[in-house]
N, C-alpha and C positions, 0 to 999 in steps of 0.2 A: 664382841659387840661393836667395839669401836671401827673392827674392821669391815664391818656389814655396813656402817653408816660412810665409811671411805667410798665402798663401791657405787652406796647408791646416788653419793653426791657426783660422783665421776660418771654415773649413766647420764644420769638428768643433764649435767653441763654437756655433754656429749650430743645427745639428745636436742636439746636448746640449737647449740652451734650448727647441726645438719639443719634446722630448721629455718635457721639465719638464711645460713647460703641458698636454699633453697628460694626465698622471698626474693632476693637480692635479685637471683638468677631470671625469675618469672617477672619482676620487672624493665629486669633489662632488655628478656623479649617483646613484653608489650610496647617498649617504647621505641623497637626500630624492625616490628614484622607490621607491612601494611594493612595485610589480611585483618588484625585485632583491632587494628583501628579504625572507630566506624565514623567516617567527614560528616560534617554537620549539611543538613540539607541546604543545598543550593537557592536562593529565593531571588528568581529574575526578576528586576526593577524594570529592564527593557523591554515587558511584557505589556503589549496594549490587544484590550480585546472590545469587537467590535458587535451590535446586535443591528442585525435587519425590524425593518419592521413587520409587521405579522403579514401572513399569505395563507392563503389556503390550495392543498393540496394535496388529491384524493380523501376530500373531504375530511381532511385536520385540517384545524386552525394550528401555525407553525412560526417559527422564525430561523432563522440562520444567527449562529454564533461564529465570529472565530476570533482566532486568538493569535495574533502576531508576535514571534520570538524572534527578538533581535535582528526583526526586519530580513530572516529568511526560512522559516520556516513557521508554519501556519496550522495550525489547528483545525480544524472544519467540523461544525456540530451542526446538526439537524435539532430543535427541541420541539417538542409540544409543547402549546401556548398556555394551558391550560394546568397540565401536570408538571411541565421541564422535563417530563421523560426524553431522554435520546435516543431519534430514530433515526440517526446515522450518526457518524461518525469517522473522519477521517483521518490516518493519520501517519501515515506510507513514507510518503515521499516531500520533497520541495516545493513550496507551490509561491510561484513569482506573480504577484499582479502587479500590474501596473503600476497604480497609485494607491495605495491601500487609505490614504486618507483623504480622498478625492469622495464628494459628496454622491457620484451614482455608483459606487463602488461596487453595493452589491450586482446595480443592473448589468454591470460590464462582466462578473465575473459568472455569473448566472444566463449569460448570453450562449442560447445553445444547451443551455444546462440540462433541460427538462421535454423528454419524450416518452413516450410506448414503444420500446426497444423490441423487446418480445411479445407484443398486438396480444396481452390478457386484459386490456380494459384499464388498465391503469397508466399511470403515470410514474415513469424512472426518472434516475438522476444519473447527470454524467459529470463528472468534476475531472478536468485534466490538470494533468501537473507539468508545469513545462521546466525546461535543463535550457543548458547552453548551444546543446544540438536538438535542430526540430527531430532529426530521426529517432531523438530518443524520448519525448515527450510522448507521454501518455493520457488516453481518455478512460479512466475510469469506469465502468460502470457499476451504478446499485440499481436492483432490481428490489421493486414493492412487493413487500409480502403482506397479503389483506389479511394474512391466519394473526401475524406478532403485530401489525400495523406501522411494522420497522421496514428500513431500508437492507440488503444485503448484497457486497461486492460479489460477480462475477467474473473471476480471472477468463474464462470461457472469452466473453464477451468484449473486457477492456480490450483495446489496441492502441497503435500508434494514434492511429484517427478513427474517425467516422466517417463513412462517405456518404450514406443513405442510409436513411429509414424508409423502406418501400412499403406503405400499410394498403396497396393494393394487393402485393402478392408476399405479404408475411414476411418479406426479408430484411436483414438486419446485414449491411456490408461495410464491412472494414475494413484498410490496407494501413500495412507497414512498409518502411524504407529503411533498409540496408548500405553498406558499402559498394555492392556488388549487385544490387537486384533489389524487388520492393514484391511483394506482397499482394494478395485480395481477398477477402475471406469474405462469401455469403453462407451466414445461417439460415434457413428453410424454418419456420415454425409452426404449429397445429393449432388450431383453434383455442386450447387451453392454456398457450402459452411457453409450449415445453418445445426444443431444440427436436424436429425429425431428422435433418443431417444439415451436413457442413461441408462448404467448396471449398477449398484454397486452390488459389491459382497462382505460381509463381514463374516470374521470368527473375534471371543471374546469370551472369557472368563466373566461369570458374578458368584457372588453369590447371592444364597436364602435362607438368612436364613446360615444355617451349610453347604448346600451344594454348590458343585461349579459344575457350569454349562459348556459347550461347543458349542457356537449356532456360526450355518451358516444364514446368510441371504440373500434373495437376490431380487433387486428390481428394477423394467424396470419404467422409467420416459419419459412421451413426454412430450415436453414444462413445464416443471418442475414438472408435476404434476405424480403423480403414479398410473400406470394402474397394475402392477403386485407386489402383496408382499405375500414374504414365509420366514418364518422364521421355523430353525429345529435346537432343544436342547436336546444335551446329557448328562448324569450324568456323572463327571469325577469322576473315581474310581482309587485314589491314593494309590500307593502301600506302 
């Protein structure tokens, strides 16, 4: 009997001691794996946010929200005046204004802001983001949709710039600028609003080898796909 009760006191102390170590051990990873530890939420002080006054546009009453963080990157909200629903939203990239606490602030930043990109009757938004290189600054765009009463980006569409909105003959023309060459893109549209094709016209600079080239290109797309490409390169002959 006595020896039954030897064993069982020497399981259980057994028993007890793996269990030590084991505590011991799962502490000590919780206190130096970073994955287990979860940082307390960040709460920026530096956060100023700004509201428009109401506007109406394709028939919402609306304002502009944004939201300045740490004086360089910016929040961009479209609300309904009425619900606060958000019918846009932006929130990509950089966006530098000028004086963010300059009394026409919104006027300046909304300059240019608003056209009929794609001639359906409505009214878009263009919001550009600008960097430290204009080639790299981009315009935005959202396109209205009357079905959600929201705004939605078209990468399609954004480019470096804008260069026209042609609402006599349906075209929408953008170019970009490169190191070596820049860009033109006209979209063609149909009366419902929807893309029938796409020009891009490019001039560049390349090298082969020793020599340096001069090509034009130029390429008609429907539905993203390319039914038309020419490409023509000349020998530039530097004096």
């Amino acid at each position: 009997m006595k020896a039954i009760v030897v064993i069982i006191f020497i399981t259980l102390s057994f028993t007890a001691c793996r269990n030590k170590g084991y505590t011991n051990s799962s502490v000590g990873q919780l206190g130096t794996d970073p994955v287990s530890i979860t940082a307390p939420l960040e709460i920026r002080s530096d956060t100023v946010s700004k509201m428009s006054k109401p506007f109406k546009i394709n028939n919402i009453k609306c304002y502009w929200k944004h939201q300045n963080i740490g004086n360089t990157d910016i929040i961009i909200q479209l609300r309904a005046s009425k619900t606060k629903k958000i019918l846009l939203e932006h929130l990509d990239d950089v966006f530098q204004p000028t004086n963010y606490n300059a009394e026409d602030y919104f006027t300046e930043v909304s300059k240019n802001g608003y056209a009929d990109v794609n001639f359906d009757g409505f009214t878009d938004i263009l919001i550009r983001n600008y960097t430290s290189t204009p080639m790299n600054d981009v315009v935005h765009v959202y396109l209205y949709n009357p079905n959600t009463k929201g705004y939605t980006i078209s990468d399609e569409l954004s480019d470096n710039r804008i260069d026209r909105v042609d609402k006599e003959n349906r075209k929408l023309i953008t170019g970009n600028e490169y190191r070596y060459g820049a860009d033109s893109t006209i979209h063609s549209f149909d009366k419902a609003g929807k893309i029938k094709y796409t020009e891009v016209y490019s001039n560049y600079r390349m090298q082969n080898d020793t020599t340096w080239l001069a090509c034009k290109d130029y390429k008609k797309l429907i539905n993203g796909e390319p039914v038309i490409e020419r490409t023509v390169c000349d020998t530039i002959r530097w004096k």
